[in-house]
ZASE-179305 format. One record per residue: residue in one letter; y, x, z negated of N, C-alpha, C, O in turn. Coordinates in steps of 0.02 Angstrom, whole numbers, plus 50000, padded with zeros to 5 digits. Layout:
<rs>
aYXZYXZYXZYXZ...
</rs>
This chain:
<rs>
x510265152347414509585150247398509545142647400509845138147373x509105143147438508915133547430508855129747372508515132147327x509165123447362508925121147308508275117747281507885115847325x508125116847226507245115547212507195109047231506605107547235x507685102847250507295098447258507445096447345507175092247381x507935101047358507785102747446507185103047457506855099347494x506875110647406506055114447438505615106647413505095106247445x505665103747389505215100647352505235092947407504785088947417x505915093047434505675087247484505485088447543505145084647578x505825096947564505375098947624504515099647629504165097847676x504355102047580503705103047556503285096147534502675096847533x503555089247516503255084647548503315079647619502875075847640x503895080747645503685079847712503235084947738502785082147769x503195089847738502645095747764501815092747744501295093547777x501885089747687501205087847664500985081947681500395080247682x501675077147702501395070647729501165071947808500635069547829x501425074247833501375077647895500625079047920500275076147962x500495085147873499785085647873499235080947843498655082847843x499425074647815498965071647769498925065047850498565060147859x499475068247894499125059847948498895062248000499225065648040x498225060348006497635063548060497945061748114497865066048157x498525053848148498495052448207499145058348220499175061248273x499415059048189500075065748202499655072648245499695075248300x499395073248206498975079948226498645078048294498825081048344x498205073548298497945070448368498415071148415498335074948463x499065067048404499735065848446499775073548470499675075648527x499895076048432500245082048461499655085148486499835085148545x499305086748488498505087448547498715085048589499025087748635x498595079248580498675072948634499225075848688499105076648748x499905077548652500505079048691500455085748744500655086348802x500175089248710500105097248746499445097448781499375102748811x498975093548786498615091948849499025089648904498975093248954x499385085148909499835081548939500305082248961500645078548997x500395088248938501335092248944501675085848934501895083348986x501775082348874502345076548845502825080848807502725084248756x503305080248839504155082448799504325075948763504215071048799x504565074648706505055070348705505775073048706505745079248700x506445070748711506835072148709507175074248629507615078448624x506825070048559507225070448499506585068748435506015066348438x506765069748413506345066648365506315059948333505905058448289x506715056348353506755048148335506295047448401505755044748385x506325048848466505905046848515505155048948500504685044948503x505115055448484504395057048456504195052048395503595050848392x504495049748359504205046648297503795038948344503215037048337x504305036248387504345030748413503785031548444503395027248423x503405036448504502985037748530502525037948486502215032648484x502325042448444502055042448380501615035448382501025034848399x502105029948359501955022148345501545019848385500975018248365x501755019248455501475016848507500735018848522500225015548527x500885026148526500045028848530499455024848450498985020948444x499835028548412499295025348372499025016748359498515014748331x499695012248396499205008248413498645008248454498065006748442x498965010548517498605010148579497825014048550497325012148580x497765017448514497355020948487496895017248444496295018548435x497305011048412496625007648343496495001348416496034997348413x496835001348458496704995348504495935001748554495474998848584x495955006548554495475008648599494825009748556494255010448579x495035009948477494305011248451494115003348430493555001348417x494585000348430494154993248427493854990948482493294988748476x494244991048565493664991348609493124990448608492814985148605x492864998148610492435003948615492025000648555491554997748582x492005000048510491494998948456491294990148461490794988448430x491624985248495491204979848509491084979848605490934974448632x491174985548644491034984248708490364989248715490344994148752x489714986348663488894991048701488944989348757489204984248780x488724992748777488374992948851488914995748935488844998748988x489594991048884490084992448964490504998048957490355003548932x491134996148984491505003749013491725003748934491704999748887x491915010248946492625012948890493335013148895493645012348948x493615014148837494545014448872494395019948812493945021448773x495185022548831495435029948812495825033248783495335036848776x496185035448762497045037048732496965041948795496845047848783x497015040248849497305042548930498055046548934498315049348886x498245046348980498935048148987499635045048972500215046948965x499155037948971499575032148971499665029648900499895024348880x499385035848859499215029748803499845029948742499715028348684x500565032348766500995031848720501455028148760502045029748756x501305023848792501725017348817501565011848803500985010548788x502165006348804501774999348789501454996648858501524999048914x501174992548841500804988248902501414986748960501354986849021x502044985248916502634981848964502944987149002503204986449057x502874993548964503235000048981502765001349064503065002349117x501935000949057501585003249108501664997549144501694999149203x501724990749137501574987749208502474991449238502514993649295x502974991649202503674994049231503594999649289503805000649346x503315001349260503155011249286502635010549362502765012549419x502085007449338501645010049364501305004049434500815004449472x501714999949427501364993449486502144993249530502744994149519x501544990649604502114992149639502034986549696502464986349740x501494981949697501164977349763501714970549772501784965549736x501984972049821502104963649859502844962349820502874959849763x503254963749845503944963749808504424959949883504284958849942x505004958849841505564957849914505614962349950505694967949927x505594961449999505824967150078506644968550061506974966350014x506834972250107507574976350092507864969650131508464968250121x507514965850170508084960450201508024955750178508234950450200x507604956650111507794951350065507284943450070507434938550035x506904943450103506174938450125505674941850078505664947350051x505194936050076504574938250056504244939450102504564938550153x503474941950116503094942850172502284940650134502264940650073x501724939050168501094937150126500794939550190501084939550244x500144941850176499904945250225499284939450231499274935450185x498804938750282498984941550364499434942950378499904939250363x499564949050412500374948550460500154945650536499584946550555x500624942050579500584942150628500364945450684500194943050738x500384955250655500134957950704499424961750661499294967650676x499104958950622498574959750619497944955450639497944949450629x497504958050663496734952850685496354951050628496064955950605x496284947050605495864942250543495044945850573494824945250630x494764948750525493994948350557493684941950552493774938250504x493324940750596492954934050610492174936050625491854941250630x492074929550629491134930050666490844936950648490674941050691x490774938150571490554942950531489794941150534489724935050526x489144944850545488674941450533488394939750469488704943550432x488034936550435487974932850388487434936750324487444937450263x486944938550386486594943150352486714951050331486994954550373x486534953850276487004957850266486544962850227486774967350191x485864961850238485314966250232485204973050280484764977250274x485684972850325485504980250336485904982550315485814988350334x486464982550276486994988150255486334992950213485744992350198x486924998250208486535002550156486595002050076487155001550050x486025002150037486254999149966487005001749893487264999449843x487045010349955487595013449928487845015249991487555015450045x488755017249965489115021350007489695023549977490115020249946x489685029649990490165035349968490675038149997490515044049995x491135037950021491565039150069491745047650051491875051950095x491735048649995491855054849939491495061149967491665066949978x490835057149976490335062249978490415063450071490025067550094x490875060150119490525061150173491185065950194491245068550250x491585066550146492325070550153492885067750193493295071150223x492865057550188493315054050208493795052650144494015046950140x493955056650101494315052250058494645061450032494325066450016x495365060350038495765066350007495745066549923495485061849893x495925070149901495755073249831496385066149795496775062549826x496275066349740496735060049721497335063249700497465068649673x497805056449729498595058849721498815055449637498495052749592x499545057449649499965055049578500455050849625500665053749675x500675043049610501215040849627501625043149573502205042949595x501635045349514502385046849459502435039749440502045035049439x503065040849424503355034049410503745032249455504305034749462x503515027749491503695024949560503275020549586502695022249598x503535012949601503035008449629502825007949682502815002349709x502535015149722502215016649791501665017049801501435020449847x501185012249744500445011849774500285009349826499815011749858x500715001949858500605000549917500335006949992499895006950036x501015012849968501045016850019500495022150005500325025250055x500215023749950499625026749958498955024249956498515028449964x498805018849949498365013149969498335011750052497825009350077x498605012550070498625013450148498845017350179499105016050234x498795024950146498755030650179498225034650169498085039350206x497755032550096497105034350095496575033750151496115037050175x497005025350161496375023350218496525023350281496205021350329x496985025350277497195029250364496655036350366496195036750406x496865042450308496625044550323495725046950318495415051950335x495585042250294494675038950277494735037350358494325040950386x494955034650389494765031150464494875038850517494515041050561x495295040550499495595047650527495085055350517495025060750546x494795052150464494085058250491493465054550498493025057450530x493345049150476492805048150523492875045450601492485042350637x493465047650607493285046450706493365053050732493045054450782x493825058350701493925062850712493785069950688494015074950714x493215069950613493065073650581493535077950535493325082550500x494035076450538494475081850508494835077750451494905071650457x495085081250392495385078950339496065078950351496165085050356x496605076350360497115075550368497575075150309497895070250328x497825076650253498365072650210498975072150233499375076450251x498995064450229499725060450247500195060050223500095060550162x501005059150239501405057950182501515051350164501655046850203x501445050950109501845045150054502645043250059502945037850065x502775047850055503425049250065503755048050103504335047950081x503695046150179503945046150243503895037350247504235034350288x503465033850204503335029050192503885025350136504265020850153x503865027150088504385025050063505185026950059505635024650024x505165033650126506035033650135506095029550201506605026450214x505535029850241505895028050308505495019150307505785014750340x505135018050286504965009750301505395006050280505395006350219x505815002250302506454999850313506274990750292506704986450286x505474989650284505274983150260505054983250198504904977750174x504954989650155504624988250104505344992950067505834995650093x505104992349991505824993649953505655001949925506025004549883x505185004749947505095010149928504715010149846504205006849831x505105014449802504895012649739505045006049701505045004549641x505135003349748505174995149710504474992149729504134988449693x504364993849774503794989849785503424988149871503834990249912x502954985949898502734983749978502124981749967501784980849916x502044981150029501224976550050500884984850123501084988150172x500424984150088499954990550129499974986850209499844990650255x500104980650225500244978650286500814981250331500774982550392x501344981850290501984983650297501904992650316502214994850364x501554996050283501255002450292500945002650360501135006250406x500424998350362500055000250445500654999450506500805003050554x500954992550478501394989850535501864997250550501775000050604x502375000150501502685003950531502575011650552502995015950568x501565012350545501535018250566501185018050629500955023150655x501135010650664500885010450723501645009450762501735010950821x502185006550720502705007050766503165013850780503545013950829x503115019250735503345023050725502665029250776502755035250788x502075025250794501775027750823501455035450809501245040050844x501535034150732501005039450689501275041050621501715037450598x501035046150588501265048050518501315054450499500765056650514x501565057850480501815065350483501305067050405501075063050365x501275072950406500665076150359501165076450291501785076150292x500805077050243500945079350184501415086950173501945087750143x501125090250198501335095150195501985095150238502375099650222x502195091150288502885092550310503345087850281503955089050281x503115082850258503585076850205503325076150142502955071350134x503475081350077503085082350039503175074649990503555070450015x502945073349945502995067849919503505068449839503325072449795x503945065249832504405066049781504385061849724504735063549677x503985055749718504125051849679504655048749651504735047649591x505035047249699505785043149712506015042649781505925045849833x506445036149758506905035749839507115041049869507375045349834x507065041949936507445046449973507675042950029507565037050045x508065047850060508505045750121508045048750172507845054450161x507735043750261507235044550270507625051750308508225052650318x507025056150323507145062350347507015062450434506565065550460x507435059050464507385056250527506895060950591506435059050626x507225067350587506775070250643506145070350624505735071550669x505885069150549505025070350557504635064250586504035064250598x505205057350599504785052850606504365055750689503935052650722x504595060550698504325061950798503755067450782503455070150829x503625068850724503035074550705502425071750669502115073350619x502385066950714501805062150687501025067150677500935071450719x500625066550635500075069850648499535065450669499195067450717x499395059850643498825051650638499265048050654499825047050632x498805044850724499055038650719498525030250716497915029650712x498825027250719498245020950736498445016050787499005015650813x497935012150798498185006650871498214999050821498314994050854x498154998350765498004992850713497814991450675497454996050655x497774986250633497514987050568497214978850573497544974150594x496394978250545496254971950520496204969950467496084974150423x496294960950442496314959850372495464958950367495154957750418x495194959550316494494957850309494684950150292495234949050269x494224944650304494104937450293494044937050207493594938850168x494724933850198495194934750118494394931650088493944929050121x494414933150013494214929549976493334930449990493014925549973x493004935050014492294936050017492274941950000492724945750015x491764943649969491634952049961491104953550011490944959350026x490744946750043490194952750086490354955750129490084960850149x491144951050165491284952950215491624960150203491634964850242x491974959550120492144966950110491614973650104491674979550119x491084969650076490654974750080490434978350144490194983950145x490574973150217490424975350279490904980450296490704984350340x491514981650273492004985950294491994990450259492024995650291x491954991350191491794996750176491205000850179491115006050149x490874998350211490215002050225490475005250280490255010950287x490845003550320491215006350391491835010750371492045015550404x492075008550319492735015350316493005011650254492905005850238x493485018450212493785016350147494345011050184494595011550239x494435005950131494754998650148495284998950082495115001250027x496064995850101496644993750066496394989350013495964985850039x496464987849952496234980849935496904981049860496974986149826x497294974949849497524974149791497184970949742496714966849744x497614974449680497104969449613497594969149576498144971649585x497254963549502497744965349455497544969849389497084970049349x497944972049398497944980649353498454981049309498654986649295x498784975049276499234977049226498994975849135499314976249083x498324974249151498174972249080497984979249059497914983449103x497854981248979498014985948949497374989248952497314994748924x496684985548995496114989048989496234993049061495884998149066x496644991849114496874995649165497165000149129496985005849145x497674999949072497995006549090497615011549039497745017549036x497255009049009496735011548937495995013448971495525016048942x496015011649032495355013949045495015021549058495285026149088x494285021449024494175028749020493665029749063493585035649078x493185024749098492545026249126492155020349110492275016949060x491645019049157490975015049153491295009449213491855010349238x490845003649229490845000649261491554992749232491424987049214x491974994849235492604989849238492394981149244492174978949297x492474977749196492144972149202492514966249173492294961249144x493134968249188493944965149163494074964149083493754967949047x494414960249058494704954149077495154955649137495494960649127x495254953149190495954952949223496064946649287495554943549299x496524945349316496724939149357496664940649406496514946549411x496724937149468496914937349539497764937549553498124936449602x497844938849508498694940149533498724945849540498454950149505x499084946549591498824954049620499684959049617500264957549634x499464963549596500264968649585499884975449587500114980049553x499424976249617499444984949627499064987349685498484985349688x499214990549722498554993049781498424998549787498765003749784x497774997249798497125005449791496745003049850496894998849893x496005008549838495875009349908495075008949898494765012949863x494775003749933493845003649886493635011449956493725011950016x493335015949904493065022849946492455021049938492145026249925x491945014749938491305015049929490925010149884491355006049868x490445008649860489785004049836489365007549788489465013449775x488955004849765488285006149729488145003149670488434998249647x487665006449645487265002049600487045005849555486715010549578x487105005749478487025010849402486465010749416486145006549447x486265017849382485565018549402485385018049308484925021349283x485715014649278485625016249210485715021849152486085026549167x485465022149097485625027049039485315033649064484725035049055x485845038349102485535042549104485845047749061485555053149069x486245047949025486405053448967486415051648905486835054248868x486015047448884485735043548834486215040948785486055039648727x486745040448806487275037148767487225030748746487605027648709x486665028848777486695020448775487005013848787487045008348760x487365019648879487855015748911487465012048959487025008048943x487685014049043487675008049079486725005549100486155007849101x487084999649113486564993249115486284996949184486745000149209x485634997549225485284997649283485264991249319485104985749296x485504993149394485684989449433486274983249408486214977149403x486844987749395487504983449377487824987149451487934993049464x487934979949497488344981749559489074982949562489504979049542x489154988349587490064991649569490524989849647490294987449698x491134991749636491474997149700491725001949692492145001649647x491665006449715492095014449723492705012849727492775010049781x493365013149690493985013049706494335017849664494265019049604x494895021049726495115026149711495985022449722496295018649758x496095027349653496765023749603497315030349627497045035749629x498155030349649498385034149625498755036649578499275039849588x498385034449499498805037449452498495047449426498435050949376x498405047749483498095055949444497685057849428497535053449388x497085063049424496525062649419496245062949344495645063249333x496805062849286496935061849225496615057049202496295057349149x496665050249253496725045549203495995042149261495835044149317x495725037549227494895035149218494355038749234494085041149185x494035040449298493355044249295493765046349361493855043249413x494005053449339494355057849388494975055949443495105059249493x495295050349423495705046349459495315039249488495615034949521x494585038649470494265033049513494305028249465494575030049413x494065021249471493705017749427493135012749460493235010949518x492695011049434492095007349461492185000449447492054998549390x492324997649478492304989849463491854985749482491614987049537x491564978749441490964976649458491104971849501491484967049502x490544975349549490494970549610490054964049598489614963249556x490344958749659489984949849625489894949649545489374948549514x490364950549526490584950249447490294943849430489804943549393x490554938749455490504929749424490394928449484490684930549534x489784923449476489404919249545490124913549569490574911249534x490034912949618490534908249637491204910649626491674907349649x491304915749596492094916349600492354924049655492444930049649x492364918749707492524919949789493174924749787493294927049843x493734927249724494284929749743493924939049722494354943249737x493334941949695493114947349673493534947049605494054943849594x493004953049544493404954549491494204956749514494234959549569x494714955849484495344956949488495704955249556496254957849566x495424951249602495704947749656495604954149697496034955949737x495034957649689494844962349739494894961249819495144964249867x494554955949809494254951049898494854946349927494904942849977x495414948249858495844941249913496104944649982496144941350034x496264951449979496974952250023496634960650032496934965550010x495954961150071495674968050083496154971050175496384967450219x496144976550172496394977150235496144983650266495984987650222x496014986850355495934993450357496394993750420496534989050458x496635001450423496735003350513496165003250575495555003150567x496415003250620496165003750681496195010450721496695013850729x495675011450740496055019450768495625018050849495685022150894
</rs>
């Protein structure tokens, strides 16, 4: 028989247990998520983390009227240092050990863009026209480069050809021999070696692993897409970005390591964040809030966005997307989060 002040200390941990609302949340939280921890010193530890990340999302949220929200997401039992580790992957050393900055050499700079820029259309959706594949998961692995410029391969790949294609990721970070795989690349480095490799093999025959692999040599000859090139859009303007994405989903890096990136839940994204750029996504499109329409007493009418599609999962912000505001700050030529410095697309 147990002793009474065994039952009596089991029976108040049992009661402290239930007396802390963020415990109970957590473990919600966890089994939405399928989160294992390994022990219970790690669960306690997690525990911690979330519930900051948690009084940091309701403080947000209660002085941000009008703009986006952040979330207790997927992300939200990591530290800030843990997610930029995990989850950024843009512009690292090459395997031979150089840096690279894009333009590349074998890309064409767009030029002699026209100026006026009144006939675009005031929205565009890439989503809606069935150029943009369902959103992926990089894992934990710094291969956004490689799905940042395989989105928009295959965004270019049905609108010339009508058909949806999914690409591999994968074939990208075992066999590109310039970028470090899950360490890191430049979406330049992506076009370059799938026009030299003279295409890209589907998803479905190089499935995607979320880690290094050893490249799987005969698929590099089972190309499905290919392209003849890739242009940089003219760094540092958004109209000119706005001209390309009106024409097809476009490469673009940002910086995405501050904690409202990895906390974000929805609305129009309106930083804080830098032009230092460590992550790449893919703008699928434009537009403009049409205002409070579910009377929450959220977004502002006519707040100008971009469509960009993220691959952390369709978990995490508004179905894997987030909206970021477009011509954020007058005069500041680099876009919110260094959107406009370093935009890029294929050529087909």
């Amino acid at each position: 028989m147990a002793r009474p002040s065994l039952l009596i200390a089991i029976w108040v941990c049992a009661a402290v247990a239930r007396a802390d609302p963020m415990l109970e949340r957590f473990e919600r939280w966890m089994g939405r998520h399928g989160r294992l921890y390994a022990h219970a010193g790690e669960k306690q530890r997690r525990l911690e983390v979330y519930r900051r990340n948690v009084e940091l999302v309701e403080q947000f949220n209660s002085m941000n009227n009008g703009g986006y929200k952040l979330a207790d997401n997927k992300f939200a039992d990591l530290t800030n240092e843990e997610f930029r580790a995990k989850m950024l992957g843009f512009g690292p050393h090459s395997r031979t050990g150089h840096t690279t900055t894009a333009p590349s050499t074998m890309a064409c700079a767009d030029s002699g863009l026209a100026e006026d820029y009144s006939d675009l259309p005031k929205s565009v959706d890439w989503r809606e026209k069935g150029a943009v594949a369902p959103v992926k998961n990089q894992g934990e692995c710094g291969s956004c480069w490689a799905f940042s410029a395989v989105a928009a391969i295959e965004g270019a790949n049905q609108i010339k050809n009508g058909k949806m294609v999914s690409l591999s990721e994968q074939e990208l970070v075992d066999c590109d021999t310039e970028a470090v795989g899950c360490a890191g690349g430049y979406m330049s480095w992506a076009f370059e070696f799938v026009m030299k490799n003279r295409g890209l093999t589907t998803e479905g025959n190089y499935p995607y692993l979320g880690m290094n692999g050893n490249c799987q040599t005969p698929k590099l000859n089972e190309s499905a897409v290919t392209i003849s090139g890739y242009r940089n859009v003219t760094a540092s303007s958004e109209p000119d970005l706005l001209r390309a994405a009106a024409a097809q989903p476009v490469s673009v890096a940002v910086d995405a390591g501050g904690f409202v990136w990895q906390l974000y839940g929805g609305g129009v994204f309106t930083g804080p964040c830098t032009s230092e750029l460590n992550h790449g996504v893919t703008v699928v499109g434009y537009g403009e809030t049409q205002g409070d329409t579910d009377g929450d007493g959220g977004e502002t009418p006519g707040q100008k966005y971009w469509v960009v599609k993220n691959s952390w999962g369709p978990e995490w912000g508004e179905a894997g997307y987030i909206r970021m505001q477009r011509q954020a700050v007058a005069g500041a030529a680099d876009g919110l989060c260094g959107i406009a410095v370093l935009p890029s697309y294929p050529v087909m």
